[in-house]
Residue frames as qw, qx, qy, qz and C-alpha x, y, z in Angstrom:
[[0.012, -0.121, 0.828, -0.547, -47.20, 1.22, -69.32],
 [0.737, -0.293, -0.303, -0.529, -50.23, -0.54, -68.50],
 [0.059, -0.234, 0.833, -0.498, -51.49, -1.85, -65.30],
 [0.513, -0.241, -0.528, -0.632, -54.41, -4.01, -65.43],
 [0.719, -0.434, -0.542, 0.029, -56.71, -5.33, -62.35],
 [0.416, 0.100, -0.431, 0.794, -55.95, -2.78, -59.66],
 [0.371, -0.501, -0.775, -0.096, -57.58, -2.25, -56.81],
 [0.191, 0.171, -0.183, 0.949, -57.92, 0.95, -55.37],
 [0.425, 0.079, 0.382, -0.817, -60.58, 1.99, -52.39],
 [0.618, 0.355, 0.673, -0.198, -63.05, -1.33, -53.74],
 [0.533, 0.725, -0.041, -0.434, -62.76, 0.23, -57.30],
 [0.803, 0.101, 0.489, 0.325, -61.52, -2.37, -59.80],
 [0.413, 0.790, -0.013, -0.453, -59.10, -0.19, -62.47],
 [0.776, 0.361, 0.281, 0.435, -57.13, -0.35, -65.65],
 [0.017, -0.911, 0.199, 0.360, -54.18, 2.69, -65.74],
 [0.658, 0.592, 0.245, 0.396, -52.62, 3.06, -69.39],
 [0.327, -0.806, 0.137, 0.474, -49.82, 5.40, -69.91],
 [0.767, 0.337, 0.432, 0.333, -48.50, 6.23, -73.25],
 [0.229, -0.795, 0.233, 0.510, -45.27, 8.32, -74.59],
 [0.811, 0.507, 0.132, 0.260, -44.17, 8.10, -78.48],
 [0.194, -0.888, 0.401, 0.115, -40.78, 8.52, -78.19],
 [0.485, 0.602, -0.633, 0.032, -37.65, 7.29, -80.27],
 [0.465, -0.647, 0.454, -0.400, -36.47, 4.36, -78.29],
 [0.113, 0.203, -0.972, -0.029, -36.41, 0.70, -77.26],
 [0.665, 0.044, 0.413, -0.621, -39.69, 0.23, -75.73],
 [0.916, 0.125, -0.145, -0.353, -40.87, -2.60, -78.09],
 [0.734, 0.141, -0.643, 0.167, -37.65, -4.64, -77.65],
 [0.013, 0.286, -0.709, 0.645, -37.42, -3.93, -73.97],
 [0.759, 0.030, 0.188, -0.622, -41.78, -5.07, -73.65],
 [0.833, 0.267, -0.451, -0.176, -40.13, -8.42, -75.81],
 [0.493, 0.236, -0.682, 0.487, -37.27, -9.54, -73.82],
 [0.410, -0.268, 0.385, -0.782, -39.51, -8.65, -70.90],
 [0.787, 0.135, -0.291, -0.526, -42.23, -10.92, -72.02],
 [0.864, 0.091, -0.493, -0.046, -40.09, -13.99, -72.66],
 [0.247, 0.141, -0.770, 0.571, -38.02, -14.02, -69.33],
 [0.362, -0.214, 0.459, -0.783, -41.17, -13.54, -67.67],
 [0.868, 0.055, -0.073, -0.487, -42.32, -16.15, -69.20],
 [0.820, 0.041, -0.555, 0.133, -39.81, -18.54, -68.38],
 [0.163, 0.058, -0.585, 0.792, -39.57, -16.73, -64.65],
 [0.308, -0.538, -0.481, -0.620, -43.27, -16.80, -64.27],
 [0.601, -0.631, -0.449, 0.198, -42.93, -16.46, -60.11],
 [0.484, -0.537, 0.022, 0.691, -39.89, -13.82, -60.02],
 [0.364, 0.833, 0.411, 0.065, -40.59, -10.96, -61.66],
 [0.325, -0.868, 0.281, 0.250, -37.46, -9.69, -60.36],
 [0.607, -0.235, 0.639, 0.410, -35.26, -12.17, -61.89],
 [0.550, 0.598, 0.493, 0.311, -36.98, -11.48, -65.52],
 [0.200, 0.979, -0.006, 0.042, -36.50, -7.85, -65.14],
 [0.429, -0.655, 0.553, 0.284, -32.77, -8.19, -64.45],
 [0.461, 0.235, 0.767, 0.379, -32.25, -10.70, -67.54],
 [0.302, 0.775, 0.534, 0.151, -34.24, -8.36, -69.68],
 [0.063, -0.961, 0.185, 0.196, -32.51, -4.83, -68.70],
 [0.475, -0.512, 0.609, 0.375, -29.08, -6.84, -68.82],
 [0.629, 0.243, 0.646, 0.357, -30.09, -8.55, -72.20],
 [0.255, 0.899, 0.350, 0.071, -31.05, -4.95, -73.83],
 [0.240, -0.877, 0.310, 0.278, -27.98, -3.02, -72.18],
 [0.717, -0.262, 0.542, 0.351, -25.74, -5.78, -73.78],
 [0.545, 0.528, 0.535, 0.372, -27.11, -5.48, -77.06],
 [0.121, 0.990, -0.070, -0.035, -26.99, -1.16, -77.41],
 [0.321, -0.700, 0.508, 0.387, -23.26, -1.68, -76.31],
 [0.656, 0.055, 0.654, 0.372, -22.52, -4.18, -78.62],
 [0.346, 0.754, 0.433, 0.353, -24.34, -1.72, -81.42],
 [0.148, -0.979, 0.055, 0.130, -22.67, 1.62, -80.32],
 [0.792, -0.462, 0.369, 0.152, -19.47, -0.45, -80.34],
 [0.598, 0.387, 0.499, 0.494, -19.70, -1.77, -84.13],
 [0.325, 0.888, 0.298, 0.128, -20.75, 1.53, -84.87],
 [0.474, -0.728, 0.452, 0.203, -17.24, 2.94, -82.89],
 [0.703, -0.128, 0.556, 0.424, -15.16, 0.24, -84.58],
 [0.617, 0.304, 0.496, 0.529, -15.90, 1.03, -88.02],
 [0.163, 0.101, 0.082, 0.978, -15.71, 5.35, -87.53],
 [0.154, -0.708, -0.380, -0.576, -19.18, 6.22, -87.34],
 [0.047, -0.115, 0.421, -0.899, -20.42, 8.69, -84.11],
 [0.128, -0.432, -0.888, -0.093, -23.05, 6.69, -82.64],
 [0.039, 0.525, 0.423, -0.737, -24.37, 10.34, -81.15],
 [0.215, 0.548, -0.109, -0.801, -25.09, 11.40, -84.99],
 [0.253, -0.002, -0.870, -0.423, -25.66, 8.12, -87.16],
 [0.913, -0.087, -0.131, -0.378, -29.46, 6.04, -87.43],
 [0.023, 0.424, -0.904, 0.052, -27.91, 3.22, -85.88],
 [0.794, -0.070, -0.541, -0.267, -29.30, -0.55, -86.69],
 [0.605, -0.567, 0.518, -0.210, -29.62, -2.31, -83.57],
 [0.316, 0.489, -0.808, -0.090, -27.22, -5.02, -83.96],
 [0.863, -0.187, 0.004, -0.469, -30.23, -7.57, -83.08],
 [0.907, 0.169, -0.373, 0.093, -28.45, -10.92, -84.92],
 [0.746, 0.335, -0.489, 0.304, -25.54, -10.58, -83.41],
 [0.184, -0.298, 0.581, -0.735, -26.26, -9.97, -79.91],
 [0.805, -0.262, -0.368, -0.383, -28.39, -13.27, -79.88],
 [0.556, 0.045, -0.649, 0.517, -25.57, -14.70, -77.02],
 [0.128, -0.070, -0.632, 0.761, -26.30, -12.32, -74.82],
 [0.707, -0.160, -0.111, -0.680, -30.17, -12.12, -75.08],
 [0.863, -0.212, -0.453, -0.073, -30.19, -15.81, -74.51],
 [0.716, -0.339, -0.249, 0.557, -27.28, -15.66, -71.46],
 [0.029, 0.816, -0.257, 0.517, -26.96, -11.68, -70.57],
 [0.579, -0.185, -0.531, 0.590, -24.63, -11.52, -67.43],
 [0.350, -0.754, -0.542, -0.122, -26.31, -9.81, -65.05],
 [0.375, 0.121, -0.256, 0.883, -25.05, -6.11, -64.13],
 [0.324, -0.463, 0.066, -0.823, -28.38, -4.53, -62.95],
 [0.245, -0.116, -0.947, 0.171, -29.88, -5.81, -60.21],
 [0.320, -0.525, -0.380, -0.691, -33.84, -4.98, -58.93],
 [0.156, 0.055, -0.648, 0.743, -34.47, -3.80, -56.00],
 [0.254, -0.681, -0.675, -0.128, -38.11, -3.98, -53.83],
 [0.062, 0.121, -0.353, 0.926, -39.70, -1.00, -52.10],
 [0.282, -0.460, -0.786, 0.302, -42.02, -1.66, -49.80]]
């Protein structure tokens, strides 16, 4: 997590947060990225498109891994990148982001 240009009591900062942990984090910082770049006013809409396009893809990859016997709780499991390219490009939108004020 990084926050850059925050202002706090006139002080100009930069807060950096950092956790090494199994995960998604680099494809969830990608699929961020590019919906925010093509939502560059609605930061809301990119994160929705980006959570949905990540959720889509694990299922799909838990699924295959289901279908063909393995126990996705005990296997390395390849995300199943290629073939969740439909719903990266069109996820269908089951989270939705909420402001707090």
């Amino acid at each position: 997590v990084v926050i850059t240009s925050i202002n706090i009591d006139g002080n100009l900062f930069l807060i950096g947060s950092h956790q090494k942990e199994k995960g998604t984090g680099d494809l969830m910082t990608a699929l961020l990225l590019g919906w925010s770049n093509k939502y560059r006013d609605n930061l809301d809409i990119a994160a929705e498109l980006a959570v949905s396009s990540l959720q889509a893809l694990l299922q799909r990859t838990v699924n295959d891994y289901v279908t063909a016997g393995f126990d996705p709780q005990s296997s390395s499991l390849e995300i199943r990148l290629i073939q969740s390219q439909d719903d990266i490009r069109n996820p269908q939108v089951k989270f939705k982001s909420e402001k707090y004020n």
